[in-house]
N, C-alpha and C positions, 0 to 999 in steps of 0.2 A: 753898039751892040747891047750893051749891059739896060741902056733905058729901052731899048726896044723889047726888051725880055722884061722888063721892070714894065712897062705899060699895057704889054699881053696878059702880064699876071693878076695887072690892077684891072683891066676889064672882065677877064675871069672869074672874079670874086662880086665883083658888081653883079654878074650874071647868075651867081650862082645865088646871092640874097635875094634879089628881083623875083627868082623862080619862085624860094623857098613862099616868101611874103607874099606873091599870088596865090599859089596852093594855100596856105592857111586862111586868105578869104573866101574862096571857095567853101572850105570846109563850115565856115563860119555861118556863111549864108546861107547854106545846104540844110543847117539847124537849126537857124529862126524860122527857114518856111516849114519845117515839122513839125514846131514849138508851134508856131503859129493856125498852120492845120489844128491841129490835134485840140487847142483853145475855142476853134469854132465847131466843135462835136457837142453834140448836147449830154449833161451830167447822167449818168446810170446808175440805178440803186442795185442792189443786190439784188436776185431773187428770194421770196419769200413764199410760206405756206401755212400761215398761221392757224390754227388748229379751231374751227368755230364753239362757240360757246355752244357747252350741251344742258341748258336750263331747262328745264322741263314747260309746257307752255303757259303756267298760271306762274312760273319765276319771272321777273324782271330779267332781256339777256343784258350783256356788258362786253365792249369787243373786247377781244383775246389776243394777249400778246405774250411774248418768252423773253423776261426782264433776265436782265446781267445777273450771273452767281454773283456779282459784288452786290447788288441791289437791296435795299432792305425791304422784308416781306411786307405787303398792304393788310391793313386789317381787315377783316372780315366785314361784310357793310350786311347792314341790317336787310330782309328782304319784309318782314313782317311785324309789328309788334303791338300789344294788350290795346284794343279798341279796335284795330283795323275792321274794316267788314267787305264781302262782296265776296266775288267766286275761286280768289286763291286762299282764300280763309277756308272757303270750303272744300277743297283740294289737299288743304293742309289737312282738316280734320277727315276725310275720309282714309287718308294715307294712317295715320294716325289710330282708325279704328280698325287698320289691319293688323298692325301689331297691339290689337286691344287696349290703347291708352286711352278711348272714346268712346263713347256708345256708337251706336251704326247712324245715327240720325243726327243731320249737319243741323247749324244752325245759320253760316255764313258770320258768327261776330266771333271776333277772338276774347273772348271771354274767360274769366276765372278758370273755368275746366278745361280752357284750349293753354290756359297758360302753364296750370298743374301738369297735365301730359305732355307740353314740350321739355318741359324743366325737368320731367319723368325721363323721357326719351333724352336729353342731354344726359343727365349724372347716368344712365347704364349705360352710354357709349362713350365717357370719357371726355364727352364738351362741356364748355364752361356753363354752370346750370343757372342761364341768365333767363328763362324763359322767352327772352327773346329770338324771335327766327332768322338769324344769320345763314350767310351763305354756306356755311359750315356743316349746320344744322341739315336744311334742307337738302344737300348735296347726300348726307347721310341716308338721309330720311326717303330719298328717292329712289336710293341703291338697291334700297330693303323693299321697294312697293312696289306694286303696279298702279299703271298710269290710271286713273278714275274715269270713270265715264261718268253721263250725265244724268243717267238715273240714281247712279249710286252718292251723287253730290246732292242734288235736290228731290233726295226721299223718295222718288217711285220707285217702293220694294215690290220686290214680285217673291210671291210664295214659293217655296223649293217645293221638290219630289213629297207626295205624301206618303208620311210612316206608319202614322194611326188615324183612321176613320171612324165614322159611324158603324156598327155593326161588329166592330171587331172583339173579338175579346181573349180575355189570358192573364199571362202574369204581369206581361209590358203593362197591359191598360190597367192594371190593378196599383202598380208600382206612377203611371201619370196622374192616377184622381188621388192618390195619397201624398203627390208633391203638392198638386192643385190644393189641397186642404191643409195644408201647410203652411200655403199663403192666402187660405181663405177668400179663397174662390171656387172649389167644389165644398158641396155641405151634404151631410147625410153618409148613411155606409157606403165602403168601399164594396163596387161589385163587380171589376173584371169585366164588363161588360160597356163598349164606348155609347151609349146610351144619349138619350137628350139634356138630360143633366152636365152630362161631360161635356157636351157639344157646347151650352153655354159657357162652364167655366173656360172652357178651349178661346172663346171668341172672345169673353172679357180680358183674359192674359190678355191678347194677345191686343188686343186695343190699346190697352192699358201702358204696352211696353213698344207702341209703334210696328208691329206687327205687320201682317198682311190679316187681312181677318177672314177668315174661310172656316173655322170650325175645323181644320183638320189639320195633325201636329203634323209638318215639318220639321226639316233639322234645326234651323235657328230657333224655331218653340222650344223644342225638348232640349236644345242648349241653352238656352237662357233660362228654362225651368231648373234645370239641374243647377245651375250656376246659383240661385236662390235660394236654395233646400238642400236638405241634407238626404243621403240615403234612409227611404221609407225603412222600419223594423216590421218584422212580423205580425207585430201588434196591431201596428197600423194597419198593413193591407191587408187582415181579417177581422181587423174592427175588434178587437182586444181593447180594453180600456187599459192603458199604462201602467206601471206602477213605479213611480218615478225612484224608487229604492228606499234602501233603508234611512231615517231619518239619525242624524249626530246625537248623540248622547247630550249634548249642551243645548239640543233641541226642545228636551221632553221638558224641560221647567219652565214655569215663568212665560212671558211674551215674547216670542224672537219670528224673526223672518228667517228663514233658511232657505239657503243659497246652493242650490247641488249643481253641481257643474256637469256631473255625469251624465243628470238627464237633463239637464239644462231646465229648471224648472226653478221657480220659488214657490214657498209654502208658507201660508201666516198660521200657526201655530200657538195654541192656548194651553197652557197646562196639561202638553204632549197630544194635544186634539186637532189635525189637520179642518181647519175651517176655509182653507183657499189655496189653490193652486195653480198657478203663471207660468207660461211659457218664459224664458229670460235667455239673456242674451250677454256673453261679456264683453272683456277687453281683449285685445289681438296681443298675442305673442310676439308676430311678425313685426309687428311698429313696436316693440316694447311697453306694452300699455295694459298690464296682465290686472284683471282685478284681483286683489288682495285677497289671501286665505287666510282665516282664522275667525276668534270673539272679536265681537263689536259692538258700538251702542249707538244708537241716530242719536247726533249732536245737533239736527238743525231742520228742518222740515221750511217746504217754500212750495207751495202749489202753480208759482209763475215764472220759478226759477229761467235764468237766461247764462248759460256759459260765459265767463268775463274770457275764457281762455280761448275757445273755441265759435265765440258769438250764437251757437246754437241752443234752440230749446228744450228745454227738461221740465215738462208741465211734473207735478206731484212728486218733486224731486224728496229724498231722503237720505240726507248727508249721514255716513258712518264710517266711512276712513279718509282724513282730507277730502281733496277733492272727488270721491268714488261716493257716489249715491245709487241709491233702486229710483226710478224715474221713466218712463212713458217716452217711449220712442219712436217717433214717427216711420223715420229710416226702416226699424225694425220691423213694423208695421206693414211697408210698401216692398222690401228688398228681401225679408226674413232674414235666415242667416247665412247671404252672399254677403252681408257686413258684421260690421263687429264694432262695437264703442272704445271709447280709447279708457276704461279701465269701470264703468260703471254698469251698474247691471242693468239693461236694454228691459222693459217691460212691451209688446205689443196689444194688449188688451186693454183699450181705452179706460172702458168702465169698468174694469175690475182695477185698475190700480187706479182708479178714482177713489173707489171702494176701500181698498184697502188703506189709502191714504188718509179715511177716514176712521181709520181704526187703532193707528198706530202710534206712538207715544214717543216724546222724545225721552231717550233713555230705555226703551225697550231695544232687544238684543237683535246682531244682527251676525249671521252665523255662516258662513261661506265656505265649502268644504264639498266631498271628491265623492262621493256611496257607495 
């Protein structure tokens, strides 16, 4: 009895591992064909919506991607730089002459004045003042503009609404032939009256500074007139002859040139006797470049004089504080006083400081002072 209950118990247990050890190959096999499935599914990426590049269409685009917070930032890559030429140059400078760092008229080279106005437009927005056009720059510089069309990149200006015509007359047209003679282009009295006279100096500006030419002032005429000159006095737009004030008491002796800033004039002066009178010109406050106040004597005289600092020229130059001399200004000449020299006194009358240069002694006085 005892092994028959001893052989029922040892098949029992036989039975009962047998079970177990089937089921756990089941289960086994059950998870290689799912391992196995799921290995013949082809690999999925994530979905993406990467954000398209928004270059404007004379920028170069570059695809766009959203790198890891761990990533380190890419440099800025250059879009443009000093020599480029063609129609994102020109794109660059029209953008450029909206925020007035440009004149209106492209040229297509990136040139000296395209490099001065980026390098402008970096240092007042806080970019590095490379002059070169990085993505940085241009991104800036896009926010701020509108898109160029294709007249306003290759020069076909079209005249605006007109202000002042033929025929008109008043205070206005009294107040535009006295800027025009200012920059010596209208001549003769001023008459309130837009006459044929006017009509010429109107079309010579206006040629002269890339204009539209029609003889009759638009808004960009009479802003770029104003931008050149100064507000006309009394004097002027009734044909009053000047009287450029009173003369310094260090004036009346001896030989001096005197320097009046008030009326912005020079006077060659002989033993208190005014023998000539110049229109002049100083140095800017704004750039720090004031010319000097007080006595002075010309130290040096040079008729071909060439700026070693500035490479530019000062024909009949007349050295009397360091580098500050009276000297013949082209600029002054062409722009009147929309500019200003960096500390010397601007003459715009060719042959009168020709004149005067012929008369003036090293060691005679040179006197600069406020009336």
């Amino acid at each position: 009895m005892r092994v028959v209950k001893a052989l029922l118990t040892l098949v029992l247990v036989v039975g009962v591992v047998a079970g177990a050890a089937y089921g756990a190959g089941a289960v086994l096999r059950h998870h290689d064909q799912r391992t196995a499935a799921a290995s013949n599914q082809p690999d999925r990426e994530p979905a993406s919506d990467p954000t398209p590049s928004a270059s404007p269409t004379s920028a170069p685009s570059t695809p766009s991607s959203t790198p890891s917070h761990t990533a380190p930032a890419e440099p800025a890559s250059d879009i443009l730089r000093p020599g480029a030429t063609g129609r994102q140059v020109r794109e660059l400078q029209v953008r450029l002459h909206q925020l007035a760092w440009l004149p209106e008229t492209t040229t297509g080279v990136y040139d000296d004045a395209t490099l001065t106005a980026v390098k402008g437009f970096q240092a007042k927005r806080g970019l590095d003042r490379t002059g070169v056009l990085d993505r940085r720059t241009w991104q800036r510089l896009v926010a701020m503009t509108d898109q160029p069309g294709h007249d306003a990149m290759y020069n076909v200006l079209h005249p605006g609404r007109t202000l002042y015509a033929p025929d008109d007359h008043g205070s206005a047209v009294r107040d535009l032939q006295a800027r025009l003679k200012q920059v010596a282009w209208y001549f003769g009295d001023v008459t309130g009256t837009y006459d044929d006279a006017t009509v010429t100096a109107v079309k010579g500006f206006q040629a002269k500074r890339g204009i539209p030419v029609t003889g009759d002032v638009d808004q960009r005429t009479l802003d770029r007139l104003a931008a050149m000159t100064v507000t006309p006095t009394h004097d002027e737009k009734f044909n009053t002859e000047p009287s450029p004030g009173r003369l310094d008491a260090r004036c009346l002796t001896g030989r001096a040139m005197c320097v009046d800033k008030t009326s912005r004039t020079l006077r060659w002066v002989v033993d208190g006797h005014v023998l000539q009178t110049l229109d002049a010109r100083f140095g800017s406050t704004l750039n720090d470049t004031p010319t000097r106040e007080g006595l002075f004597h010309v130290y040096l005289k040079d008729a071909d004089h060439v700026s070693h600092l500035y490479g530019s020229s000062m024909p009949y130059a007349m050295f009397f504080s360091g580098g500050q001399a009276v000297h013949y200004s082209s600029d002054f000449a062409t722009v009147g006083y929309y500019g200003a020299s960096h500390g010397c006194v601007n003459i715009r009358d060719y042959h009168g400081i020709q004149w005067l240069f012929s008369q003036v002694h090293v060691g005679d006085k040179v006197v600069v002072f406020w009336s």
